[in-house]
C-alpha positions as MATLAB code, in Angstrom:
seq = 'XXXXXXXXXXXXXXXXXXXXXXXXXXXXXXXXXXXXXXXXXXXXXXXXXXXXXXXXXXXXXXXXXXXXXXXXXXXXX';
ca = [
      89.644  120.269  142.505;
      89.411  116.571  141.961;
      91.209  113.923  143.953;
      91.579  110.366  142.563;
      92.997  106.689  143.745;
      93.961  104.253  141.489;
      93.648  101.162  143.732;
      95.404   98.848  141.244;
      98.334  101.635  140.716;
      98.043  102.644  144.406;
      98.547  106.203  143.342;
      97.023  109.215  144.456;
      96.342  112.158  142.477;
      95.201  115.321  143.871;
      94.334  117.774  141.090;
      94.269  121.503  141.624;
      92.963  122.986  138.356;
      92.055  122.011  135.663;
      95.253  122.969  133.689;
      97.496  120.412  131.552;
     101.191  120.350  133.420;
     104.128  121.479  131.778;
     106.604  120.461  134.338;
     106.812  118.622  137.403;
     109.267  118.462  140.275;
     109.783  115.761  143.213;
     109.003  116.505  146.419;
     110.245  113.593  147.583;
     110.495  110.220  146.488;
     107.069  108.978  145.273;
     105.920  112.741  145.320;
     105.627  114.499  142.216;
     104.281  118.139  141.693;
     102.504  118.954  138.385;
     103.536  122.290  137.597;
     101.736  124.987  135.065;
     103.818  126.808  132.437;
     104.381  129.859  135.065;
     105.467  127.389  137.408;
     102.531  127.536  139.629;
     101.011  123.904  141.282;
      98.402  122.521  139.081;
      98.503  118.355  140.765;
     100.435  116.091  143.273;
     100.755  112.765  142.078;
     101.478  110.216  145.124;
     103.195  107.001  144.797;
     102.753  104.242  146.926;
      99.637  105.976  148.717;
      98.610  102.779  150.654;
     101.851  102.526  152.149;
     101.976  106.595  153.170;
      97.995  106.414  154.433;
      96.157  104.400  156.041;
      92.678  102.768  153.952;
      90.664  104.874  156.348;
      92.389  107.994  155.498;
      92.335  106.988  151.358;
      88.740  106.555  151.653;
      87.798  109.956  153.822;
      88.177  113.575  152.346;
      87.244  117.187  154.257;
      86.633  119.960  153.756;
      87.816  122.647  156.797;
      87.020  126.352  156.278;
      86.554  125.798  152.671;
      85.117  129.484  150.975;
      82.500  128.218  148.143;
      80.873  130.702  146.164;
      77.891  129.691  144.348;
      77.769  129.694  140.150;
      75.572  129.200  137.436;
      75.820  125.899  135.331;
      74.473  126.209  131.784;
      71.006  125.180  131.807;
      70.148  125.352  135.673;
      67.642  128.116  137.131;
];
């Protein structure tokens, strides 16, 4: 997962996998799903972010009962 914001855009963009959409749908206006070729979420793209968050909220991601399981990068130990 990898979440961006472009300050100078304002738009958020929360990305699932790391799959290149095919389609995309609004959620609502400003809110854009990124959908896979099976139709399955791959992003959100959020318009306008500043103005649907606060800067304290931008700035702060968690993580709540998040399951991690640990993997091997190429060249690690």
């Amino acid at each position: 997962m990898k979440i961006t914001y472009d300050a100078e855009a304002d738009v958020l963009y929360i990305q699932l996998r790391d799959v290149t959409p095919i389609d995309s749908m609004d959620v609502e206006e400003g809110v854009t799903a990124e959908l896979d070729g099976q139709g399955h979420l791959v992003a959100l793209e959020i318009l306008d972010a500043s103005k649907r968050m606060t800067p304290r909220e931008l700035a702060s991601v968690h993580y709540e009962n998040l399951l991690l399981t640990a993997t091997t990068t190429p060249g690690s130990s």
